[in-house]
N, C-alpha and C positions, 0 to 999 in steps of 0.2 A: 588490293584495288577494290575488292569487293564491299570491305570498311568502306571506303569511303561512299561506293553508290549505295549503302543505307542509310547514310548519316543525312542527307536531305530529304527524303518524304519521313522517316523519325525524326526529324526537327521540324519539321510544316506540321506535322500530326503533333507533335506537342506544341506547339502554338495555337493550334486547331482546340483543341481541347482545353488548354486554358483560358481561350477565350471565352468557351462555351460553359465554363467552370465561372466564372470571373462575374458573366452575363446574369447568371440561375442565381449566382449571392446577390447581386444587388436586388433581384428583387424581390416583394414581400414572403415567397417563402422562403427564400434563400438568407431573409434577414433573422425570420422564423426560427429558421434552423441554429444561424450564429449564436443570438438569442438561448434557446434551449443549452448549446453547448457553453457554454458561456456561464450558465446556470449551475448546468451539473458538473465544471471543474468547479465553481466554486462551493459546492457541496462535498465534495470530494476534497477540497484543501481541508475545507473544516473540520470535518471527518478524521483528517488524518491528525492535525495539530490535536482535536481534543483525545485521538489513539494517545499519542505523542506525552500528551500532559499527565494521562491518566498510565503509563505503563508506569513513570516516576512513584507514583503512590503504591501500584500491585509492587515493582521491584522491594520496595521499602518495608511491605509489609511481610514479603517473602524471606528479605531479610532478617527482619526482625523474629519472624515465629523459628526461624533455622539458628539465631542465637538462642532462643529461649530454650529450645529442643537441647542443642549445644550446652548451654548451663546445667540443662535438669540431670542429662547423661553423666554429667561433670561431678554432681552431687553423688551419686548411685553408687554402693557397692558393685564391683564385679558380678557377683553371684545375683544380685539386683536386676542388670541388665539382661543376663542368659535366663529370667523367669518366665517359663513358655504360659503359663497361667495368664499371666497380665500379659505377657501381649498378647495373645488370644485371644480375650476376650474384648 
């Protein structure tokens, strides 16, 4: 029984408040604000698509320098690889 006697003044009070939400957006700074946020998702899309384009090319080159590593190894004597001189230095 108790459910239910909050469920009226929390649902006046959320009407209350969206109204008063609803009132503050229409006008100029409330338009302001949309404005601004509106802005910074679309900087924030941008953002992400040229992430997006650009991991394609690091992936690709990451690949490529770990086949070329891959090949050089491939080439080397045994005794080649365990040389603590050259990697060392």
């Amino acid at each position: 029984m108790k459910d239910n006697q909050n469920f009226l003044p929390g649902f006046l009070l959320g009407i209350a408040a969206g109204a008063v939400v609803t009132i503050f957006l229409q006008g100029e700074k409330g338009q302001s604000i949309i404005r601004n946020a509106k802005s910074g998702i679309k900087d924030v899309t941008e953002d992400l698509k040229n992430g997006i384009e650009n991991i394609d090319d690091t992936l690709e080159k990451w690949v490529n320098k770990s086949r070329s590593i891959i090949n050089e190894l491939k080439g080397k004597k045994k005794t080649d690889i365990y040389d603590l001189d050259e990697i060392f230095s």
